[in-house]
C-alpha positions in Angstrom: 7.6 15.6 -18.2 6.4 18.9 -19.6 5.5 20.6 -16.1 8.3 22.9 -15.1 10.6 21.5 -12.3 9.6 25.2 -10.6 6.0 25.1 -9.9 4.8 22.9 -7.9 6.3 21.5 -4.4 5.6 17.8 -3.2 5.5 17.1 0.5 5.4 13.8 1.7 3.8 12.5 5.4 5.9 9.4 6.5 9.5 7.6 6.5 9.1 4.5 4.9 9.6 2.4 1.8 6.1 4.2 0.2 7.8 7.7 1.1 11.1 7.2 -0.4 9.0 5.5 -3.6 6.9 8.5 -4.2 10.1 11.1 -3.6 12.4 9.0 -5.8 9.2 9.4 -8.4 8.9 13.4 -8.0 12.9 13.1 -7.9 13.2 11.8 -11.2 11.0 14.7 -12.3 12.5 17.4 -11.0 16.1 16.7 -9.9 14.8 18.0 -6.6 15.2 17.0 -2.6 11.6 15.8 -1.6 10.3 17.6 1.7 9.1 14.9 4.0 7.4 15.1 7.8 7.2 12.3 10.2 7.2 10.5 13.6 10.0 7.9 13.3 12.7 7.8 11.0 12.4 4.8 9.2 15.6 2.9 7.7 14.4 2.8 3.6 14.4 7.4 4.1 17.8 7.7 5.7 21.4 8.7 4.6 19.3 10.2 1.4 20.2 13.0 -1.0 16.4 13.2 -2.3 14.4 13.2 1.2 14.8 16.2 3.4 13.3 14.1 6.2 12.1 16.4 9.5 11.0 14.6 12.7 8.1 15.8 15.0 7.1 13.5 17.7 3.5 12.7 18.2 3.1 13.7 14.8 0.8 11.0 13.8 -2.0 11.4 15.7 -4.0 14.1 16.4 -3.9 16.7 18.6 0.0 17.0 17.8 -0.7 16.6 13.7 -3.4 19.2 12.7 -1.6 21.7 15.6 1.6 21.0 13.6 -0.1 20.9 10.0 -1.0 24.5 10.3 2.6 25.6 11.4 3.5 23.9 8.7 1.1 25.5 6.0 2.3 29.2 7.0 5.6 28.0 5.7 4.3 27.7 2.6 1.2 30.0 2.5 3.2 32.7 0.4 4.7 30.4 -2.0 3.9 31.0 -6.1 3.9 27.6 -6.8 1.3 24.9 -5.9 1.9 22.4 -2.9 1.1 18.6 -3.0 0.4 17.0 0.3 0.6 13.3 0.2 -0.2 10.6 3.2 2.5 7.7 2.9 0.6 5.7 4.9 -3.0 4.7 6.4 -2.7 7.2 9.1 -1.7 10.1 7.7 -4.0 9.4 4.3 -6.9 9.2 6.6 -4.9 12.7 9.2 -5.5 15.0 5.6 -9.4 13.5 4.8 -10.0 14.5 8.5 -8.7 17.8 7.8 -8.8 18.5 4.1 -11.0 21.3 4.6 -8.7 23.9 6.2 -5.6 21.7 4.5 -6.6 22.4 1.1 -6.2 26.4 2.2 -2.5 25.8 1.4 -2.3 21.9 0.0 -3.2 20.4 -3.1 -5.2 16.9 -1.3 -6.2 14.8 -3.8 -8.7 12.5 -1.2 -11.7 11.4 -0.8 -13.7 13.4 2.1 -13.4 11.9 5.1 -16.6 10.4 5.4 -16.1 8.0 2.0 -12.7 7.4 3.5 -14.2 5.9 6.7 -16.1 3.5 5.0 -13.6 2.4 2.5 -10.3 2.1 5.1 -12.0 -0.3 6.9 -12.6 -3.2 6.0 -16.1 -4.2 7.9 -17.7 -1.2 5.7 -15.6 -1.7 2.6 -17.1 -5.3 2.2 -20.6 -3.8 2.5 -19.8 -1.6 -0.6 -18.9 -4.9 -2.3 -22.1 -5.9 -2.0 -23.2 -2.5 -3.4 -21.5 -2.9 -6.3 -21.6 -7.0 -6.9 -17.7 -6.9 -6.6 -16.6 -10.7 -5.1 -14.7 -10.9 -2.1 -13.9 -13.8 0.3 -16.9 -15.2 2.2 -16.6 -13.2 5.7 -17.9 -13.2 9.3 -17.5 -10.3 11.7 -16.6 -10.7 15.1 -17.3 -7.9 17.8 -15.5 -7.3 20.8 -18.9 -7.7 22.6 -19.1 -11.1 21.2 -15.9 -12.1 22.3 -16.5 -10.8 26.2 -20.0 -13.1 26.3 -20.1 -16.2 27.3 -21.2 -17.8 24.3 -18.2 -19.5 21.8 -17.7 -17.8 18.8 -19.2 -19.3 15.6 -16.8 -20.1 13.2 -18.3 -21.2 10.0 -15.7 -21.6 7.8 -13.6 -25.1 7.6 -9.7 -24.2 8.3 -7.4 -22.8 7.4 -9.3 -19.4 8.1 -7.8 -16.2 7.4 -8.5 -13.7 10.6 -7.3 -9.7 10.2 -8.7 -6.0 12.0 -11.2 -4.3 10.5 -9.3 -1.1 11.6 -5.8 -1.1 10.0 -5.1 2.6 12.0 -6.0 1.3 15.6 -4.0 -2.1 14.9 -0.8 -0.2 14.4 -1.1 0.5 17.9 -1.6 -3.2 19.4 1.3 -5.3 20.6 1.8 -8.6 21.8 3.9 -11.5 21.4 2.8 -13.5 18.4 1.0 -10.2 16.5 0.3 -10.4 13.1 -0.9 -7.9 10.1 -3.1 -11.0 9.5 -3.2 -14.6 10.1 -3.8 -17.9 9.0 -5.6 -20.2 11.8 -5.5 -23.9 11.1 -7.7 -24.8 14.5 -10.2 -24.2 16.5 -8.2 -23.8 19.4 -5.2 -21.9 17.6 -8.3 -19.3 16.6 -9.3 -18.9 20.7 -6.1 -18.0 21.1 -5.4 -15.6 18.9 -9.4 -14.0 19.1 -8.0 -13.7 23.2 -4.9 -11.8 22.6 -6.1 -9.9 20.1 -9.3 -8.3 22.5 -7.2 -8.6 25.8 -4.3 -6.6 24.5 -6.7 -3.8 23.9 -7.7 -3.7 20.4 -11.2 -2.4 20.9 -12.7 -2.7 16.9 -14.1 -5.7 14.8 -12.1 -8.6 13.5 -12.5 -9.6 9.9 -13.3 -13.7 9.6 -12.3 -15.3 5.9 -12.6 -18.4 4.1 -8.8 -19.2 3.0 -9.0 -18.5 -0.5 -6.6 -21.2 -1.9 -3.0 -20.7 -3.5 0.3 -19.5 -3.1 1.6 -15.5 -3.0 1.4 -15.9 -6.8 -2.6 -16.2 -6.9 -2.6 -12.5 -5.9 -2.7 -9.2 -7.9 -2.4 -5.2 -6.7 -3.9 -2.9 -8.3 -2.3 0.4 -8.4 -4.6 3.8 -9.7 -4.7 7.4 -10.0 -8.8 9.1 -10.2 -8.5 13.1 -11.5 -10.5 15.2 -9.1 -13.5 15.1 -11.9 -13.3 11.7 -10.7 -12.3 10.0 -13.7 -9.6 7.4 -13.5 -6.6 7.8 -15.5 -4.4 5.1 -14.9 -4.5 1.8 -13.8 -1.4 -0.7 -13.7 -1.7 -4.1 -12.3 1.1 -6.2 -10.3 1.6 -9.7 -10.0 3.0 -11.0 -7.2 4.7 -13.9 -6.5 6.2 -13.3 -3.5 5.0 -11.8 0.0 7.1 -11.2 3.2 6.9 -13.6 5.7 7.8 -11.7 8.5 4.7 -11.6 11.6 4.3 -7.5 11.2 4.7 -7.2 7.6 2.6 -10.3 6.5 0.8 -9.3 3.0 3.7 -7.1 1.8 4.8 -8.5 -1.2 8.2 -8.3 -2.0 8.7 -9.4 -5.4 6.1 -8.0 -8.6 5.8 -8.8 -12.3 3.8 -6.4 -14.3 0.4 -7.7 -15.9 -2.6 -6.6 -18.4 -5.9 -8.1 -17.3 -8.7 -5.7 -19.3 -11.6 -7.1 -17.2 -9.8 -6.4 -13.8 -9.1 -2.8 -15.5 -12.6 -2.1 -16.3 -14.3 -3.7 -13.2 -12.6 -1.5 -11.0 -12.7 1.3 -13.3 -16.3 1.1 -12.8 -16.3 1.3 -9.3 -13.9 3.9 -8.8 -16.1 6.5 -10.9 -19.6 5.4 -9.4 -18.2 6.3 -5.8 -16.8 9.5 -7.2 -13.3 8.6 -5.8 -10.3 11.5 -6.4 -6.7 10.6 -6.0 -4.5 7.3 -5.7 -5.9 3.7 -4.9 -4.2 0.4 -4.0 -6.2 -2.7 -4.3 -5.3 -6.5 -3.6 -6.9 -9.2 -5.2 -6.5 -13.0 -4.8 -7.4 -15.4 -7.9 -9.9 -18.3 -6.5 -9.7 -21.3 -8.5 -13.1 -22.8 -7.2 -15.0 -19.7 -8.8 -12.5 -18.1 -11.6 -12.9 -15.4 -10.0 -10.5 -12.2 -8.3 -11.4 -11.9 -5.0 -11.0 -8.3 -3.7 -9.5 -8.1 -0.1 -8.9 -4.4 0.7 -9.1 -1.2 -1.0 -5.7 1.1 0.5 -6.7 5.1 0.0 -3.0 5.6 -0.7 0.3 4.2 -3.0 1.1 0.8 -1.4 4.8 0.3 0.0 5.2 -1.8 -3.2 3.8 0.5 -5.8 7.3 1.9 -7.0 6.8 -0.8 -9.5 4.5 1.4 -11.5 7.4 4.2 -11.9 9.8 1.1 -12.6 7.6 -0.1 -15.4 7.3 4.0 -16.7 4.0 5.0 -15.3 5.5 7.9 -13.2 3.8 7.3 -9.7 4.2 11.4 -9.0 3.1 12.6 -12.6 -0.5 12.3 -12.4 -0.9 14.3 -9.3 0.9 17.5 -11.3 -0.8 16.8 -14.0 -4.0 16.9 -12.5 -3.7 20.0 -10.0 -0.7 21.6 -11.6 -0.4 22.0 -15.3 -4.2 21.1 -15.2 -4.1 19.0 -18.2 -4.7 15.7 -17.2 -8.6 16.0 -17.7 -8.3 16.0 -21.8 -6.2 12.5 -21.5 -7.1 9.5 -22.0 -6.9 6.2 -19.4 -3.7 4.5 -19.2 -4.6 0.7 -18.9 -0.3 0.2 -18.1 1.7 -2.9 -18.8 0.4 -3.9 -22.4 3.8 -4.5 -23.9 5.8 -7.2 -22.5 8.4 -5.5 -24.2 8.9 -3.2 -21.2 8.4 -5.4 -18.6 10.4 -5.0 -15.5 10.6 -6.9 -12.5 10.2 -5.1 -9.0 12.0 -6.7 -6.0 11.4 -6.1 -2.1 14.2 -8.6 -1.1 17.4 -9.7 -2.6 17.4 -12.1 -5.7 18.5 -14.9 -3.5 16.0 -15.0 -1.6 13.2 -14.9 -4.4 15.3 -17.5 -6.1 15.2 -19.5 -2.7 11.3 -18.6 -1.6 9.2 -17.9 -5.0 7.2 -21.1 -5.9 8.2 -22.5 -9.0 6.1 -22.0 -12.0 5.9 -19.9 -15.3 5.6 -16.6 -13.6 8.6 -17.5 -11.7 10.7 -18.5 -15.1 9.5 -15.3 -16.8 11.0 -13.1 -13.7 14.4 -15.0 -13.8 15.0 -14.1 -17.0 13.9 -10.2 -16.8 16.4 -10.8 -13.9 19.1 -12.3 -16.3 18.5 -9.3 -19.0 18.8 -7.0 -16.0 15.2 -5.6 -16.2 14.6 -5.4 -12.8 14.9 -2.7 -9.8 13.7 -2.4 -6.3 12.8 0.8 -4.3 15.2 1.7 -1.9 18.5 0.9 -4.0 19.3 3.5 -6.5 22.9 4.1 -7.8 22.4 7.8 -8.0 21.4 8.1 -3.9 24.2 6.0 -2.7 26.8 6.4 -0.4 29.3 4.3 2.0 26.2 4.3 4.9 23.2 4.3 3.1 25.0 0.9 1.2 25.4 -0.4 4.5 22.0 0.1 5.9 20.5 -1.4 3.1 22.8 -4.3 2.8 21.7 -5.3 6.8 18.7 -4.8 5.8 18.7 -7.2 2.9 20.6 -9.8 5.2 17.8 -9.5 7.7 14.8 -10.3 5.2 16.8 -13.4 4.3 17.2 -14.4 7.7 13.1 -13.6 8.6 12.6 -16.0 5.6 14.7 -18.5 7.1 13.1 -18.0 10.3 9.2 -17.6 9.1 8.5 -19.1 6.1 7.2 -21.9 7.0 5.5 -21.4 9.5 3.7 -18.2 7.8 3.9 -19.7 4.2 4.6 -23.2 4.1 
């Protein structure tokens, strides 16, 4: 990296696996502690040399965040160098849109304006852009909350198993009951009451998305990982491969183990769609491969790195570069796309879990046989274990926390996978 390590400073919204990701990217750049704010202190930022983590409660929600932000800004209002502000998750991505305006007064935000970020962050409106662009995504039916109250049964059109999720991923982080899910997978009619009842009676207040099942294991799916320049011209992509998702109920989706992959027509479809809505800054797609249609089924467009997307720094597509490029030494314009993961030479393997448990949980095919052996050359990492930030308790917490994904896959896999 060319940019000097002195003139630019990176501050990150959140605690979790996507926060220590992105400093552990900037980290490697600089040699520098990452400045983070957040609600919670979340397990993957603590006992850390690189994240100087500082807790505000009510942070992530507004009033408490944009009364905090511009307390926060006068810190840095003075500074020489330029400031990056970065969202680690859906709330605080879509806390900066709201407030980019008087933000970017102080903050390098590389995001959309707020009102293309409401229609892409959820996924009712996202869909409808689909059709704007003849992108394919999973047959869908919306359900209201007025529909549900009537007295008329739902139609459900689609023969099961259905796939049922929030429109609003922000308002969902707020619902709790026993049995929530980040999505499900209904195999009955009467399975699909249920959860339709606890869903609306627990006070989720938004629509509910409705999905044929598109067929196929966690390795049918892809994530997309890319960074648009704020002339709105993308300038990297790099594509996952999953073949392995949690399987506990909150963090269904997350995948947890990722082979790097070149697919030039998934590169250029979304390519294409990224400039004609004149996106700006990072994007995190996930795509499922349909075997009825041959076709990659888009599910969800995240305005944000995903908790996952370390891979891309793994495989030497610096997560944190492009942003300083971009906004810093202002030379990212004059380069060319980066279309990653070309070279199987480089390959590396990214793991959420430990290697037991993929060994254990992955299903067995090629893709499988290809990540056992990056794992027997040692050509694999996973985000939140790095020799050079370890001590006694940060080992510790990250052992128990490897011992309790192999006990959740014990527990849930087949009931949420099998």
């Amino acid at each position: 990296m060319e940019n000097s390590k002195n003139d630019y400073i990176p501050v990150l919204l959140g605690s979790d696996f996507n926060a220590y990701g992105m400093a552990r990217s900037f980290y490697k750049m600089t040699g520098k502690k990452v400045k983070a704010f957040a609600e919670k202190e979340l397990a993957p930022t603590r006992f850390t040399k690189i994240v100087d983590l500082e807790l505000i409660p009510g942070f992530s929600e507004d009033p408490v965040f944009f009364e905090t932000m511009k307390k926060i800004a006068k810190r840095y209002e003075n500074r020489s160098e330029k400031v990056i502000l970065l969202g680690m998750g859906d709330g605080y991505a879509e806390l900066i849109s709201k407030h980019k305006e008087e933000l970017s007064k102080t903050f390098i935000c590389p995001y959309v304006d707020y009102d293309l970020l409401r229609q892409l962050n959820n996924k009712e409106r996202f869909y409808k852009i689909c059709d704007e662009f003849d992108l394919p995504y999973p047959k869908t039916r919306i359900i209201t909350k007025d529909e549900y109250e009537s007295s008329e049964e739902i139609e459900e059109p689609f023969g099961y198993p259905v796939a049922l999720k929030p429109a609003n991923s922000v308002e969902w982080l707020d619902i709790h009951f026993e049995g929530r899910k980040k999505a499900f997978r209904i195999q009955s009619r009467a399975e699909f009451d249920e959860i339709v009842g606890k869903i609306y009676d627990n006070g989720y207040t938004s629509d509910l998305i409705l999905q044929d099942f598109v067929p196929g294991d966690d390795s049918n799916m892809r994530v997309l990982n890319a960074y648009v320049d704020q002339y709105h011209h993308v300038k990297m992509m790099c594509l996952g491969h999953p073949l392995l998702e949690d399987v506990a109920p909150s963090a269904i989706g997350n995948y947890v183990a990722i082979l790097p992959e070149y697919n030039s027509t998934i590169y250029k479809t979304i390519q294409d769609f990224l400039e004609k809505i004149n996106f700006t800054g990072y994007a995190n797609f996930d795509l499922k491969y349909d075997s009825r249609d041959k076709t990659y089924k888009l599910f969800e467009i995240n305005l944000r790195q995903g908790r996952s997307s370390f891979f891309v720094t793994l495989n030497g597509y610096n997560l944190a570069q492009w942003v300083v490029q971009d906004y810093v030494s202002e030379d990212l314009k004059n380069k060319p796309t980066v279309y990653a993961n070309r070279s199987e030479d480089t390959h590396q393997l990214w793991l959420g879990v430990p290697i037991r448990v993929f060994k254990k949980y992955a299903r067995d095919n090629r893709d499988k046989l290809t990540a056992l052996q990056l794992i027997k050359q040692k050509r694999y990492g996973m985000t939140a274990f790095d020799k050079k930030d370890m001590n006694p308790k940060r080992f510790a917490l990250l052992t128990w926390m490897n011992h309790n994904y192999a006990k959740n896959f014990d527990r849930y896999f087949e009931e949420n996978k099998g």
